[in-house]
Residue frames as a rotation matrix with the C-alpha (Angstrom) as fourth column:
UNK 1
0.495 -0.276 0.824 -36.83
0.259 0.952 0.164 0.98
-0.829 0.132 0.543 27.71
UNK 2
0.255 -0.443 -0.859 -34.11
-0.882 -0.470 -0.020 0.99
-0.395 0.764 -0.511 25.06
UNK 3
0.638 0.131 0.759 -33.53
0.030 0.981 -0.194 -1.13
-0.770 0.147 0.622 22.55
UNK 4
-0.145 -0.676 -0.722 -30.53
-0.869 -0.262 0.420 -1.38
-0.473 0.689 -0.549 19.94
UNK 5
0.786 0.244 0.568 -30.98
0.316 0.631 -0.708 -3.22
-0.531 0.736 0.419 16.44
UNK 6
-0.165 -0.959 -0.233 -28.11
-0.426 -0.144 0.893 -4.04
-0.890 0.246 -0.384 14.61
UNK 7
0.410 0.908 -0.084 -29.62
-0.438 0.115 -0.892 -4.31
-0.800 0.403 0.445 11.05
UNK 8
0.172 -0.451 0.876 -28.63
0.534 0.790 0.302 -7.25
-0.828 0.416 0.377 8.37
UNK 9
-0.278 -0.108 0.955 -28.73
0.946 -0.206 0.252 -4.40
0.169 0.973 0.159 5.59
UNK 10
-0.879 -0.469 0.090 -29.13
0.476 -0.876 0.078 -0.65
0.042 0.111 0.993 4.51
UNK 11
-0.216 0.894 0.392 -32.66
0.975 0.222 0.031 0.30
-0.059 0.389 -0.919 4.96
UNK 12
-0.552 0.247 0.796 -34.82
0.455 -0.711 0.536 3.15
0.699 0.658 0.280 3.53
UNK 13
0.181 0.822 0.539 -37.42
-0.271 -0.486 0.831 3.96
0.945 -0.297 0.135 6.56
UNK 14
-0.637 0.074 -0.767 -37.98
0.685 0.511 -0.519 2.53
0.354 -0.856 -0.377 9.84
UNK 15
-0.537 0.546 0.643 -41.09
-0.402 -0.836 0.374 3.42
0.741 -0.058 0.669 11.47
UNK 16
-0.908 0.409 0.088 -42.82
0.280 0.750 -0.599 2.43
-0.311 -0.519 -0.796 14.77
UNK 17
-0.434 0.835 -0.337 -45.98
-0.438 0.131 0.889 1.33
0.787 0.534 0.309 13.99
UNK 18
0.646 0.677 0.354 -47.69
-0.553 0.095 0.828 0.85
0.527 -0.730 0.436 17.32
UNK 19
0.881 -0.040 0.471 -46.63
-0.352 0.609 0.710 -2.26
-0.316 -0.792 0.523 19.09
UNK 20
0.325 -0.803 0.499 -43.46
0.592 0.584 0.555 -2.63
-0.738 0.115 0.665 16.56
UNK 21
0.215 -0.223 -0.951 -41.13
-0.334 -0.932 0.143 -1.37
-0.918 0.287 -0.274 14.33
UNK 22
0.972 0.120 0.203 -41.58
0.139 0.403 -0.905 -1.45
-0.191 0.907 0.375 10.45
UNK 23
-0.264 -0.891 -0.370 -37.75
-0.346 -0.270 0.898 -1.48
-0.900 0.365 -0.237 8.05
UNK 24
0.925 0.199 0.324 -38.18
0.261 0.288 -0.921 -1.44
-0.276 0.937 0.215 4.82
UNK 25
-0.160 -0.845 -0.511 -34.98
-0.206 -0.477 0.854 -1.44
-0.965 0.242 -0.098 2.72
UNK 26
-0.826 0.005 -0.564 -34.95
-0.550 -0.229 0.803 -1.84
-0.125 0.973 0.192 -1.44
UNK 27
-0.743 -0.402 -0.535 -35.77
-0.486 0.874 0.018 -5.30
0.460 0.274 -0.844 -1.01
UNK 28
-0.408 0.568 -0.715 -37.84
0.836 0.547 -0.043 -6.20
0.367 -0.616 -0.698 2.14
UNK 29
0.143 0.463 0.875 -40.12
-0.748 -0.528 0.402 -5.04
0.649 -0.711 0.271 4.55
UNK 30
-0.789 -0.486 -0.376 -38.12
0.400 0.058 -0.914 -6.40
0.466 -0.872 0.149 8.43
UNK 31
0.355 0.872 0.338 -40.86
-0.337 -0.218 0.916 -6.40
0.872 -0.439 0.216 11.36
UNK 32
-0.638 -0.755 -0.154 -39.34
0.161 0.064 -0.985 -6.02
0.753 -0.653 0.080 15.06
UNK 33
0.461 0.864 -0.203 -41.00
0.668 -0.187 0.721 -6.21
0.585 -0.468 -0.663 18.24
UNK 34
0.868 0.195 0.456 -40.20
0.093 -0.967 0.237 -3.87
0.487 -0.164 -0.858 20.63
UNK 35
0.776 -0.601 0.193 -37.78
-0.250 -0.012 0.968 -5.59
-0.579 -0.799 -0.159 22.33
UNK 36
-0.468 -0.832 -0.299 -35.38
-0.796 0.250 0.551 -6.33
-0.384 0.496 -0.779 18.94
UNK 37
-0.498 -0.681 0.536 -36.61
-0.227 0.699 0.678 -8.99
-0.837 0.216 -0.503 17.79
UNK 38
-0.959 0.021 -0.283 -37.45
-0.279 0.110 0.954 -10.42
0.051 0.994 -0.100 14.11
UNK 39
-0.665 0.336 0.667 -40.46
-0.169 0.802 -0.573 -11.32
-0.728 -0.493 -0.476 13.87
UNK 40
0.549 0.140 0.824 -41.14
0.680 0.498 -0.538 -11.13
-0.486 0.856 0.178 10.13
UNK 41
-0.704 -0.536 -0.466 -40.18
-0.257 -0.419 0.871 -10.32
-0.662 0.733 0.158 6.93
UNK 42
0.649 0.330 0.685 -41.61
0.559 0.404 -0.724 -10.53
-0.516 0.853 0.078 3.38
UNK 43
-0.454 -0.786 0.419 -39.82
0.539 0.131 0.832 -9.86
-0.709 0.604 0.364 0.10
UNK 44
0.342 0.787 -0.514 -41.04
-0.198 -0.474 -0.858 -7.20
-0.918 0.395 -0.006 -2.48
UNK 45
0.906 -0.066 0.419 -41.61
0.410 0.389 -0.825 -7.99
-0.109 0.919 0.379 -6.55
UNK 46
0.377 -0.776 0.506 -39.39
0.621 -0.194 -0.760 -5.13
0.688 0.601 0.408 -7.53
UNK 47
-0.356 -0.364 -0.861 -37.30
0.922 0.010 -0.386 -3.04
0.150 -0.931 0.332 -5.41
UNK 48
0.626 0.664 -0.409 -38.60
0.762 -0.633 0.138 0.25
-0.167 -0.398 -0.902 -3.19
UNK 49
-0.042 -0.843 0.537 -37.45
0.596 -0.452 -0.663 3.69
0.802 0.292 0.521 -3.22
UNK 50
-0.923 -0.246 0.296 -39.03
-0.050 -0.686 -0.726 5.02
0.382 -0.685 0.620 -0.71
UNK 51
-0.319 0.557 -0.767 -41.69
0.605 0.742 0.288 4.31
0.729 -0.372 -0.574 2.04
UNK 52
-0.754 0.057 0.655 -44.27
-0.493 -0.708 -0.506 6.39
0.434 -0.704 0.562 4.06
UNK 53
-0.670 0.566 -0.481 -46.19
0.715 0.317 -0.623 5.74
-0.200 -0.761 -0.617 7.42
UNK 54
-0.333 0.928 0.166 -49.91
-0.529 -0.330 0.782 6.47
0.781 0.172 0.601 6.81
UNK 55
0.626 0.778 0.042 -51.08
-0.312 0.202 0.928 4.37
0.714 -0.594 0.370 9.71
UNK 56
-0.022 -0.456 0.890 -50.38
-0.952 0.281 0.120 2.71
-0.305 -0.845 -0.440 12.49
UNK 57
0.294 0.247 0.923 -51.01
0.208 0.926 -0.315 -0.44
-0.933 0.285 0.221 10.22
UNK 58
0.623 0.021 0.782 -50.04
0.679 0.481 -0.554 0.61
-0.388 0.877 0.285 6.52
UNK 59
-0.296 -0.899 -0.322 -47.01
0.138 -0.374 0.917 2.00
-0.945 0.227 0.235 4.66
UNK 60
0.954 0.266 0.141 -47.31
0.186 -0.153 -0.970 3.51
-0.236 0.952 -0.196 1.20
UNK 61
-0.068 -0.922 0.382 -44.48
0.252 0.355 0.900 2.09
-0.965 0.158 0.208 -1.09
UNK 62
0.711 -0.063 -0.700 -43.23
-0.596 -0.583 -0.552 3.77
-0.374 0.810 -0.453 -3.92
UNK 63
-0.353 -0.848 0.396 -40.85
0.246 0.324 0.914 2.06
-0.903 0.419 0.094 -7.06
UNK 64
-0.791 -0.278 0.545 -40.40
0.553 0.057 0.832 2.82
-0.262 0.959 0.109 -10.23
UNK 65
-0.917 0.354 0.184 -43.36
-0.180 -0.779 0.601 5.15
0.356 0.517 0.778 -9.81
UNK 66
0.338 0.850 -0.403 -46.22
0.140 0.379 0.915 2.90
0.931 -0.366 0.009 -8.82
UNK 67
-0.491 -0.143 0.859 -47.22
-0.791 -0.339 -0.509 3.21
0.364 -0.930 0.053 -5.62
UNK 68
-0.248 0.163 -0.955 -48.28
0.255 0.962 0.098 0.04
0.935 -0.219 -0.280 -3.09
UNK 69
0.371 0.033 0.928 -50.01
-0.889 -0.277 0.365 0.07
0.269 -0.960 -0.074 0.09
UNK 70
-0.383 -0.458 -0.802 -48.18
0.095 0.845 -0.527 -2.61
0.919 -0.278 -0.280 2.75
UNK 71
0.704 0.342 0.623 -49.86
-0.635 -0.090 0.767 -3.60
0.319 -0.935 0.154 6.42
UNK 72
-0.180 -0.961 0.208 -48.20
-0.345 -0.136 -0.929 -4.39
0.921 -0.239 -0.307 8.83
């Protein structure tokens, strides 16, 4: 199966994460099922620089130094 995503913005990661796929871009963290579609979002305090896959459930988010875990 193939799926093309034509993303609203510039993002920093993108990671599947089991049954979907995480985007994180400065701003957000973008949740896709498998077949394309949205199927959340949330909005971070300040913006990210940069975002690793530690699970199949949580991202470690980096900004301004501090680090954040995010599930998914």
């Amino acid at each position: 199966m193939e799926t093309y995503l034509q993303l609203p913005m510039e993002g920093i990661s993108a990671f599947m994460m089991g049954d979907h796929l995480a985007v994180t871009s400065r701003e957000k963290l973008l949740i896709y099922t498998l077949k394309g579609k949205l199927s959340s979002e949330a909005s971070f305090e300040q913006p990210v620089d940069n975002a690793v896959k530690l699970s199949d459930k949580v991202l470690l988010l980096s900004a301004n130094g501090i680090y954040y875990l995010a599930t998914t």
